[in-house]
C-alpha positions in Angstrom: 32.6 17.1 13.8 34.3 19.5 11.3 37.9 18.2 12.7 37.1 14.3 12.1 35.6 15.7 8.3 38.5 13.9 6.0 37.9 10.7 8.7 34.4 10.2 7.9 34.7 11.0 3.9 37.7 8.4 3.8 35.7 5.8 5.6 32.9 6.4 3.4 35.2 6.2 0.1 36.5 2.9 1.5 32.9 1.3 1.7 32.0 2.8 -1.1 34.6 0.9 -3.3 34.4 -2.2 -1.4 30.7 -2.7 -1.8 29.4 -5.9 -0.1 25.9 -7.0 -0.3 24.0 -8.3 3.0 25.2 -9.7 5.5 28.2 -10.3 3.7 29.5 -6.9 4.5 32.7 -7.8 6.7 35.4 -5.6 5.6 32.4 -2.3 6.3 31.4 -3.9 9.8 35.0 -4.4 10.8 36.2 -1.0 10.0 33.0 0.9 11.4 33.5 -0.9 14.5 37.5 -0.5 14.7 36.5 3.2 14.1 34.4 3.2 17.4 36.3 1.1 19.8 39.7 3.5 18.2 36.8 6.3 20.2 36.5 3.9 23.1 33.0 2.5 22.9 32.6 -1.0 24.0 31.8 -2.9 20.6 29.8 -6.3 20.6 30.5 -7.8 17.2 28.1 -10.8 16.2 24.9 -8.8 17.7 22.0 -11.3 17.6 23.9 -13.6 16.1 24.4 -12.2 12.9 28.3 -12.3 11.7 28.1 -8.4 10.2 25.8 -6.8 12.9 27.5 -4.7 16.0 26.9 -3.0 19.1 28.9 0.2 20.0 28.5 1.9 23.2 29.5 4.7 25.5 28.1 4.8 29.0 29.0 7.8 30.7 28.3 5.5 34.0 25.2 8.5 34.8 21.8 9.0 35.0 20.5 10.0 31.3 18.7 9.1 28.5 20.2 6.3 26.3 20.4 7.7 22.3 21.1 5.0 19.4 22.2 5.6 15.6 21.9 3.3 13.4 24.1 2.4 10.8 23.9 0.9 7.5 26.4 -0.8 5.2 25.3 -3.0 2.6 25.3 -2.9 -0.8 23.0 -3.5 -4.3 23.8 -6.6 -6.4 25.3 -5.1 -9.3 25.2 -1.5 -8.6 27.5 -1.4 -5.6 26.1 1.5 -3.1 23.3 3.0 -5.7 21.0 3.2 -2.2 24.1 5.0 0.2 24.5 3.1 2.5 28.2 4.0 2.7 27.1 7.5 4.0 24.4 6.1 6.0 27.1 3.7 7.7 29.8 6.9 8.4 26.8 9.2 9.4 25.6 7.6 12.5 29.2 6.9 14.1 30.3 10.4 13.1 27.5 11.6 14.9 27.4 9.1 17.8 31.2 10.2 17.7 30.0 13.8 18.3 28.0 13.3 21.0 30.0 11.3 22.9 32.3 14.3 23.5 29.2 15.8 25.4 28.0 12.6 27.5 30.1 12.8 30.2 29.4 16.0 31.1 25.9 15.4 30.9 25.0 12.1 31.5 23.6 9.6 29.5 24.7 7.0 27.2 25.2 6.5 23.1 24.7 3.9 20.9 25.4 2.4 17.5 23.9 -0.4 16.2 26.0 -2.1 12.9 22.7 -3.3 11.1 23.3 -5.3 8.1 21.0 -6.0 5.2 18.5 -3.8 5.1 18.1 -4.4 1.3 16.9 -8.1 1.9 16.8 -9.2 5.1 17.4 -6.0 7.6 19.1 -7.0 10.3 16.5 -4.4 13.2 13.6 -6.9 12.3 16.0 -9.7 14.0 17.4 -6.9 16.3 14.1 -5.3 17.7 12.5 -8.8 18.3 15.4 -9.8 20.2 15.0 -6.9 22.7 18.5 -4.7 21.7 16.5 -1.9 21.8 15.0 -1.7 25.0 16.6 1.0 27.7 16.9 3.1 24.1 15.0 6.1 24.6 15.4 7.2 21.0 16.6 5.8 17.4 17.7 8.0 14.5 19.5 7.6 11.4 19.9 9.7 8.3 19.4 8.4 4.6 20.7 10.6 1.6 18.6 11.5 -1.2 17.7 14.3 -4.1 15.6 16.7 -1.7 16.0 17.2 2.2 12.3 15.2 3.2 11.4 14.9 6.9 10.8 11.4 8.8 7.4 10.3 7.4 5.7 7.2 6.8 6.7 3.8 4.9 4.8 0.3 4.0 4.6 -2.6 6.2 5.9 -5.8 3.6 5.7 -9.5 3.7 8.3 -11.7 1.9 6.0 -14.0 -0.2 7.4 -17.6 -2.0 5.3 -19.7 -4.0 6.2 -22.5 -5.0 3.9 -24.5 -7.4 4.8 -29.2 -7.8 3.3 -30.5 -10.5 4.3 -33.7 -13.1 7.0 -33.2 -16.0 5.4 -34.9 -19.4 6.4 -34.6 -23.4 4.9 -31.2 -23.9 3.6 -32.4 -27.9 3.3 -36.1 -27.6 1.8 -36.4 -23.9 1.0 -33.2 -22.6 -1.9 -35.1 -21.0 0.3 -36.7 -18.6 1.7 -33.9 -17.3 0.6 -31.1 -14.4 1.8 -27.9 -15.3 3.6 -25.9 -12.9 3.8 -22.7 -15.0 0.6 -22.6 -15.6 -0.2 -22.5 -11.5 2.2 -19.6 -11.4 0.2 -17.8 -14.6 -3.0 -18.2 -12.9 -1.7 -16.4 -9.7 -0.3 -13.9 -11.2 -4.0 -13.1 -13.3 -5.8 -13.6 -10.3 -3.9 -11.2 -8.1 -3.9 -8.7 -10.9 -8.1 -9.1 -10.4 -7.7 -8.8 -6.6 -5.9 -5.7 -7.4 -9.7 -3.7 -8.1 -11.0 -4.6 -5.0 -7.9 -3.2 -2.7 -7.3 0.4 -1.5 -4.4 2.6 -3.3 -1.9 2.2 -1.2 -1.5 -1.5 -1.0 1.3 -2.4 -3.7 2.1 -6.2 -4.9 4.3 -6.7 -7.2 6.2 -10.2 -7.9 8.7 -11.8 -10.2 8.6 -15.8 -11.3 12.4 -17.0 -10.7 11.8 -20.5 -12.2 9.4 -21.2 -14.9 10.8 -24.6 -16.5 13.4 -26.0 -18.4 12.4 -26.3 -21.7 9.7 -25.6 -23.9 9.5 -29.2 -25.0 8.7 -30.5 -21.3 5.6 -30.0 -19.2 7.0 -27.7 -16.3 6.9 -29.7 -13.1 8.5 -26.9 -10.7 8.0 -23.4 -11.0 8.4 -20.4 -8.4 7.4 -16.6 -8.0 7.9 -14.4 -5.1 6.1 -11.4 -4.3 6.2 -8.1 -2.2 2.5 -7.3 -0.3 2.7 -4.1 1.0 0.6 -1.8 2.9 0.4 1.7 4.8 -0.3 -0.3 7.9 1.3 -3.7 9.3 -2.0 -4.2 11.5 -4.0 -4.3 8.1 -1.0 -6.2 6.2 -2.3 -9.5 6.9 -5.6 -9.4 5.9 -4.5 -8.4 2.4 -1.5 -11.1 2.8 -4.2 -13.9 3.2 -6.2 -13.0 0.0 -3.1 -13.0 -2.0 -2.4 -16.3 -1.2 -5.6 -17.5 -1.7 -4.5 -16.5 -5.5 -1.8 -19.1 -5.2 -3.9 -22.3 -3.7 -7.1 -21.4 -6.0 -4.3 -21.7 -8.7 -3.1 -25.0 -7.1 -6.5 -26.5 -7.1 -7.0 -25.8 -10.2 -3.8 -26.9 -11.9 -3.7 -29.8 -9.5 -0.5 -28.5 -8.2 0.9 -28.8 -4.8 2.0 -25.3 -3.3 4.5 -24.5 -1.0 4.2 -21.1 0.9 7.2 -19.3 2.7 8.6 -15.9 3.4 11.5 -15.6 1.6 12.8 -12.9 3.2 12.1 -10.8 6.6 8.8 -8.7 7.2 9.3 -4.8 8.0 6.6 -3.2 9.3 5.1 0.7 8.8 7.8 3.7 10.0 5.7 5.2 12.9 7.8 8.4 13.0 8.0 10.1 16.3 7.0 13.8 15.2 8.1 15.5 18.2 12.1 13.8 17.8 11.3 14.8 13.9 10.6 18.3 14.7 13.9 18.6 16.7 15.7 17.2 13.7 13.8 19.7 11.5 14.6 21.8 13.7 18.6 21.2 13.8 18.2 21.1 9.9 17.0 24.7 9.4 19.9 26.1 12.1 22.1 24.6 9.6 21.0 26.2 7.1 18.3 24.6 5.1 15.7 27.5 4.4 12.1 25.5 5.8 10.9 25.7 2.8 13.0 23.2 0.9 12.2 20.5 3.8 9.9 18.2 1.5 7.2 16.3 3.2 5.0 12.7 2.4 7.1 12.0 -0.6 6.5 8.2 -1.3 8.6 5.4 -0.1 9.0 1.8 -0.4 9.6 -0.2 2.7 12.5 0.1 5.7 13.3 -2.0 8.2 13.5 1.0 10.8 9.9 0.4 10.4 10.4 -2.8 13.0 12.1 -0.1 16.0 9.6 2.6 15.5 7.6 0.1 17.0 9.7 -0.3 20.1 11.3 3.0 20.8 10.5 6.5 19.0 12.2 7.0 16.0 13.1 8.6 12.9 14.1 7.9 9.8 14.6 11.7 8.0 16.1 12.4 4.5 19.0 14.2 3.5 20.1 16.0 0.4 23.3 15.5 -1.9 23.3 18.4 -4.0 23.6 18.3 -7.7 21.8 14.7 -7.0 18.2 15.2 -9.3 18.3 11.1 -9.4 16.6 8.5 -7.5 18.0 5.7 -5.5 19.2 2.9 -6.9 20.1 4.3 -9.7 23.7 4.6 -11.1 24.1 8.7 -11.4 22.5 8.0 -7.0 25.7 5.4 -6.8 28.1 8.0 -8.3 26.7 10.9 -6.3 27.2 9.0 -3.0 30.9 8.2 -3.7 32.0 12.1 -4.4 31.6 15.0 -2.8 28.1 15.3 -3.1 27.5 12.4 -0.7 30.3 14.1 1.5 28.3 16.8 1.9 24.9 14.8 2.7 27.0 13.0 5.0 28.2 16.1 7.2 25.0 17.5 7.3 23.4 14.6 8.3 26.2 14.1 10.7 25.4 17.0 12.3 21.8 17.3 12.7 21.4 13.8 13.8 23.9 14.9 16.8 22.8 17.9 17.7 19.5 16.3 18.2 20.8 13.8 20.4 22.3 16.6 22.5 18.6 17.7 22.7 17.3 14.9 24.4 20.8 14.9 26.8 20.2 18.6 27.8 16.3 19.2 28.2 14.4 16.9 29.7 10.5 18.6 28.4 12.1 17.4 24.9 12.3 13.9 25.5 9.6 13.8 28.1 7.3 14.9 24.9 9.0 12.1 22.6 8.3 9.5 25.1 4.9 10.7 25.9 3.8 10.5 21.7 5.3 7.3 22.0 3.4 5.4 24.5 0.1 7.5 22.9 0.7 6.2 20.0 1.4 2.7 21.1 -1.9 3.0 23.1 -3.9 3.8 20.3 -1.9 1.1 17.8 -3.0 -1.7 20.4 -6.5 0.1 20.1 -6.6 -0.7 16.8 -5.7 -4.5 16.6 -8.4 -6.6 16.5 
């Protein structure tokens, strides 16, 4: 790891200054999987058939468990990597890297999955209902941040479009002949902002309207909103999902709109962290060097799409901490930090950790006997729940 150092901070610095937003990212997707086939892992390019998603394996060709990293590349629409994804993206293969020095000798194979996206669309929603993960017995990846936090908990989303037809008119000399789009779009947004009383804390929705008319003088007869539902749980998501869009069609009716309903985007469900692959991270972490007591723990998060594999193999998504770095993501100082040696140090670190806990689950069997057996516990319990 400490050998390849100025090969993973120069592939990092060369995302970093080509930022590319999602699935656009070919010039990150084709030099992280040159990178890995230059270490002789057998790269699929085109996984799922997505243009900027890849598969990298080694298959020591014996009995083992089967660890995956995945890696991250795109980029924020005007703030290039403000979320460090360039680190995230060098991380995994530097530690996939790692461990494939230790894979023959002990069986076993590792994995990296090039998953683009993850800002918009993440590319493990389409991954983990295709089946790429199954034979994985675990999933990990690192993302930078302002304090070392372990893997916890994020929000299952939904992608919500509205789109509101009504009848353009003279908006002074016939206003009467018109149907007001806007005014549908208004009316939802009032009426989620009553529904918002009667929901628990931890469900958030918050929308945008991305067309409201053309001019003042003219009746609107299109206008859109989209909106992010979210939720601690994606087996409670929908219920809350359904009242919201009753907002939009008890705006429609009484407008006299037509509505159009779509996800705009891919849904991600909850992160169901794996606690006993987290405590081996933690674990690696504090034999490091990061005293315990600077490990943070249920900071709050927005929404992942690693929240879709936690579903279908254990995993974890930990944080990890750039020094000097007080700022939030997406954020410009969070951009600058990632692309310096601040980031270079998060990405080492993470590097490591996220390896050497591979190398747990290669070389004692109790440890990944216990992540599999949370796993299909909690699984049990999740199907439990669904009604």
């Amino acid at each position: 790891m400490e050998g390849q150092h100025a090969v993973w901070n120069a592939a990092s610095r060369t995302i970093w200054e080509n930022p590319e937003l999602g699935h656009r990212e070919v010039k990150a997707a084709q030099l992280l999987s040159g990178m890995l086939e230059e270490f002789d892992f057998q790269v699929t390019r085109g996984t799922a058939g997505l243009p900027t998603a890849f598969h990298a394996c080694y298959d020591s060709g014996k009995p083992g468990p089967h660890i995956a990293y995945l890696s991250e590349y795109d980029a924020l629409p005007g703030l290039g990597h403000a979320c460090a994804h360039n680190i995230i993206g060098v991380m995994s293969l530097a530690a996939a890297v790692s461990l494939r020095a230790v894979v023959d000798s002990h069986g076993g194979a590792v994995s990296v999955f090039g998953t683009p996206a993850e800002e918009t669309s993440g590319a493990k929603v389409t991954l983990a209902e295709q089946g790429y993960f199954k034979g994985i017995d675990a999933a990990m990846m690192a993302h930078p941040a302002s304090v070392y936090e372990r893997s916890g908990k994020s929000l299952a989303l939904e992608a919500l479009q509205f789109e509101f037809h009504g009848r353009s008119a003279h908006a002074a000399s016939g206003p009467h002949k018109g149907i007001n789009a806007l005014d549908a779009t208004l009316l939802t947004f009032t009426a989620i902002n009553a529904l918002r009383q009667h929901l628990t804390p931890e469900v958030r929705i918050h929308g945008v309207i991305t067309k409201g008319g053309e001019a003042a003088n003219i009746v609107p007869d299109y206008a859109c909103a989209q909106f992010y539902v979210r939720t601690a749980s994606k087996n409670t998501l929908p219920g809350i999902v359904d009242k919201v869009k009753n907002c939009a069609e008890a705006a429609a009716l009484a407008t006299g709109c037509r509505l159009e309903i779509s996800n705009y985007e891919l849904g991600y469900d909850d992160l169901m962290t794996n606690e006993a692959l987290s405590d081996l991270f933690t674990g690696n972490l504090v034999a490091l060097g990061v005293p315990p007591e600077k490990i943070k723990q249920g900071l709050d998060h927005g929404s992942i799409d690693m929240g879709n594999v936690s579903h279908v193999v254990p995993a974890i998504h930990p944080y990890v901490q750039m020094p000097d770095c007080p700022y939030g993501g997406h954020t410009v100082e969070f951009r600058d930090a990632a692309g310096d040696e601040r980031g270079q140090h998060a990405l080492l670190m993470g590097a490591k950790a996220l390896a050497w806990t591979g190398l747990d689950l290669l070389t004692q069997p109790l440890c990944l006997q216990d992540v599999k057996d949370e796993f299909a516990a909690r699984k049990g319990l999740e199907s439990s729940l669904v009604v």
